[in-house]
KEPA-936416 format. One record per residue (C-alpha): chain; residue in one letter; residue number from 1; x, y, z. Coordinates in steps of 0.25 Angstrom, whole numbers, plus 5000, padded with zeros to 4 digits. Layout:
('A' 'A' NUM (X Y Z))
...
***
This chain:
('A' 'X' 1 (6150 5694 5089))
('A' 'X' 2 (6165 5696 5093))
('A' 'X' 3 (6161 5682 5104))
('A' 'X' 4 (6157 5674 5091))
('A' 'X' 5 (6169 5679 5083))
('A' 'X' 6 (6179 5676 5095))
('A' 'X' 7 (6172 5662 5098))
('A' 'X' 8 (6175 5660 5084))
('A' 'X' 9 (6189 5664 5084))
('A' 'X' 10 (6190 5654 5096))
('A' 'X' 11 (6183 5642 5090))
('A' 'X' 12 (6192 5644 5079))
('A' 'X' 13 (6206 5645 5087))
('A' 'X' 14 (6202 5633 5097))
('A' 'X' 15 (6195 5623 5088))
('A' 'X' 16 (6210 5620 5080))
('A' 'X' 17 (6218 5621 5093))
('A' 'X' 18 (6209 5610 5101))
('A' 'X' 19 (6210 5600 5087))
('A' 'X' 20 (6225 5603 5089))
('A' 'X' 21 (6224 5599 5100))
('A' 'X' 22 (6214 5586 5098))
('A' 'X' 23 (6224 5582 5088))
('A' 'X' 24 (6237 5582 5095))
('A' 'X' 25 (6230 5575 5106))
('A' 'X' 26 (6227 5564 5094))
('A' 'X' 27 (6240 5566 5090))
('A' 'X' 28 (6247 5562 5103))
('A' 'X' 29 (6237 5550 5106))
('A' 'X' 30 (6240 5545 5092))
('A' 'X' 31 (6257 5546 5095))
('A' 'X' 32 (6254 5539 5109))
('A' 'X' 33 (6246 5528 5103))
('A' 'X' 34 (6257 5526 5093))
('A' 'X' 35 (6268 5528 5104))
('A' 'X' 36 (6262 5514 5110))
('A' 'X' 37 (6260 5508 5098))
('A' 'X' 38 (6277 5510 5097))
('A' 'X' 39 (6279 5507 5111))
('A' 'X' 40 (6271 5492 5110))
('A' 'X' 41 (6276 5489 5097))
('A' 'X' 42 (6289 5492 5102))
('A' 'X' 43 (6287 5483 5114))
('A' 'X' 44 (6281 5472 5108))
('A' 'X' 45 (6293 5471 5097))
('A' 'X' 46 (6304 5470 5108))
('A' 'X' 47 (6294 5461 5116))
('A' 'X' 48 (6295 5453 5103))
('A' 'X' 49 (6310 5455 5100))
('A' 'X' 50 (6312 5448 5116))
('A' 'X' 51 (6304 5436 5112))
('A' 'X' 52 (6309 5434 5101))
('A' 'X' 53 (6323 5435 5107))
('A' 'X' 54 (6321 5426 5119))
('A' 'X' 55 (6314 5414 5112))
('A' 'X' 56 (6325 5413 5104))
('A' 'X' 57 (6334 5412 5116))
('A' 'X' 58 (6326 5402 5122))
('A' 'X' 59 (6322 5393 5107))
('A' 'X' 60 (6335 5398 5098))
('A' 'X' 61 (6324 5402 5087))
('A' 'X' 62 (6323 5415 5080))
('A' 'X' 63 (6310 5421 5080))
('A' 'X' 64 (6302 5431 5071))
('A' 'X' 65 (6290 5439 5074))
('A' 'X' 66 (6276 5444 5068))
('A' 'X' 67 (6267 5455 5075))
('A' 'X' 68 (6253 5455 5072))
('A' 'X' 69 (6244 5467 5076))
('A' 'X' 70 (6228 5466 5078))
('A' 'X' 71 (6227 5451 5081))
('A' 'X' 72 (6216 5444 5088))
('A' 'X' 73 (6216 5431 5095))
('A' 'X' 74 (6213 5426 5109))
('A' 'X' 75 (6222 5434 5115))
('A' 'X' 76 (6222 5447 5107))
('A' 'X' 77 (6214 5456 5102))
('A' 'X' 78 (6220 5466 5089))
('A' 'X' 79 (6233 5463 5098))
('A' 'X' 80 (6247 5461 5093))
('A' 'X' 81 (6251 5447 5088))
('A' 'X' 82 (6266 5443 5089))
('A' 'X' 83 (6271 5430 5083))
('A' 'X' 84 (6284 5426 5086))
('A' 'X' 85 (6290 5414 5077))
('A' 'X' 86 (6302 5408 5073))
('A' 'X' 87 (6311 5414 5062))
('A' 'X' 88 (6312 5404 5055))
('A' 'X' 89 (6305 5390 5049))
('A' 'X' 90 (6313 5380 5055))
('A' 'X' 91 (6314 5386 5069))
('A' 'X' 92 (6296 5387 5069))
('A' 'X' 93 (6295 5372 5065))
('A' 'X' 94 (6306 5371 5077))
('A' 'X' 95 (6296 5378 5087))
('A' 'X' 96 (6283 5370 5079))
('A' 'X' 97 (6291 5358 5083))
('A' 'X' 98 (6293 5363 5098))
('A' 'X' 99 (6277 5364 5099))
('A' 'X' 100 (6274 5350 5091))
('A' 'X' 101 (6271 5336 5099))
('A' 'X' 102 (6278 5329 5105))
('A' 'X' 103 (6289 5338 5105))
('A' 'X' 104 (6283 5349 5111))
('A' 'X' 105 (6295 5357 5117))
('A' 'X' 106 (6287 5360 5130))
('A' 'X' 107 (6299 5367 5135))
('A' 'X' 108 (6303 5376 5123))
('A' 'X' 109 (6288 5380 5120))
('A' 'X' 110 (6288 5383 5136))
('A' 'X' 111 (6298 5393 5135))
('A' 'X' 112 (6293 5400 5121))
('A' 'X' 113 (6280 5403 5130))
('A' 'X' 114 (6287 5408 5142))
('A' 'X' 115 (6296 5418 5134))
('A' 'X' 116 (6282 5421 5126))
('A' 'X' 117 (6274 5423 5139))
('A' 'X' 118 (6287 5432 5146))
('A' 'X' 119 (6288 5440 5133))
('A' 'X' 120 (6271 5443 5132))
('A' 'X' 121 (6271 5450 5145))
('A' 'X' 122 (6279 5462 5140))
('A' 'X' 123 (6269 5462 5129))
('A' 'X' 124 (6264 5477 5129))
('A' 'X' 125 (6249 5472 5130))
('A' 'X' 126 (6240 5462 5128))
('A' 'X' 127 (6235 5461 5116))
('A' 'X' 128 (6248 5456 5109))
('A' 'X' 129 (6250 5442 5108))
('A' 'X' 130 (6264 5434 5107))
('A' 'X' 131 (6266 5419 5098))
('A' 'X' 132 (6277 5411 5097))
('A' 'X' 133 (6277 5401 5087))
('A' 'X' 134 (6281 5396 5073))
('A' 'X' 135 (6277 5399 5058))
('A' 'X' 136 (6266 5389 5055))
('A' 'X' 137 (6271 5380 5043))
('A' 'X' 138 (6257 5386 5038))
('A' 'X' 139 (6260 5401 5036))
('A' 'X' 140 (6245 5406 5036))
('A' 'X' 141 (6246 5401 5051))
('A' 'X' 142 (6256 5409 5054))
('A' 'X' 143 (6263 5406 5068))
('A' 'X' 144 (6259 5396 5076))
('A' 'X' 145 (6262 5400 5092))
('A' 'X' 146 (6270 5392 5104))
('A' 'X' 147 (6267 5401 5110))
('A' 'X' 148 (6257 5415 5113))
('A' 'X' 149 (6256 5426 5126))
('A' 'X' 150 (6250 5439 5129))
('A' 'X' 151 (6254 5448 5138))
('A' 'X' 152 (6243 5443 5151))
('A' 'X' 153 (6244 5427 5147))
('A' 'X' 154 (6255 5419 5146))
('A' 'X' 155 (6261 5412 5134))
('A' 'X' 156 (6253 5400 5127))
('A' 'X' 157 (6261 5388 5123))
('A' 'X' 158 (6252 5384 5112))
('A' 'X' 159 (6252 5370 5109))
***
């Protein structure tokens, strides 16, 4: 009787000890999780802030940018979308008019991709996805890319 009575007592004492312990663990796993969560989102904004920094070096435009999670396309799946775009109207009908024949600025869309390709291979992974381009006229179209790049391929000049 006193073995059924001490089992007891230590079912008792060490059922709510080991779920303390199950739930720190969840607790720690959870805070890790959100700890990259910070650390990539942290990156991916200063990646960002670069890009947009050195293409207005090399084309005097001002940019702005929109991040879109859980998009899938060709080249990712629920990954991270980042469109960058000029700040302005007149400044995306100047890039549309970089990209239309015949004056298809070769060289100024050659160097929008390369600055798009270098700044892609800091991406944190490869599910994120980076577009260059201007506001289509048509706002259900949203932007329309010069330019895209993950992390493993290089940047596509779209024509």
């Amino acid at each position: 009787m006193k073995k059924l009575v001490y089992s007891g007592i230590l079912v008792v004492l060490t059922v709510p000890a080991l779920a303390g312990c199950s739930a720190k663990k969840s607790l720690n796993s959870f805070k890790a999780s959100s700890e990259q969560r910070y650390d990539k989102s942290k990156k991916l904004n200063t990646i960002v802030s670069e890009l947009k920094v050195k293409l207005r070096s090399e084309t005097n435009i001002e940019w702005s940018s929109k991040i879109a999670t859980d998009v899938t396309n060709a080249d990712i799946n629920k990954g991270i979308m980042v469109d960058i775009f000029p700040k302005n109207t007149s400044d995306s009908r100047l890039l549309e008019k970089w990209e239309e024949p015949p004056t298809k600025d070769i060289q100024k869309m050659h160097v929008i991709g390369t600055i798009v390709s270098k700044a892609a291979k800091k991406l944190p992974d490869d599910n994120t996805e980076l577009n260059v381009g201007f506001e289509s006229m048509q706002k259900s179209k949203g932007v329309v890319p010069v330019a895209r790049s993950v992390k493993e391929m290089d940047a596509i000049v779209v024509r």
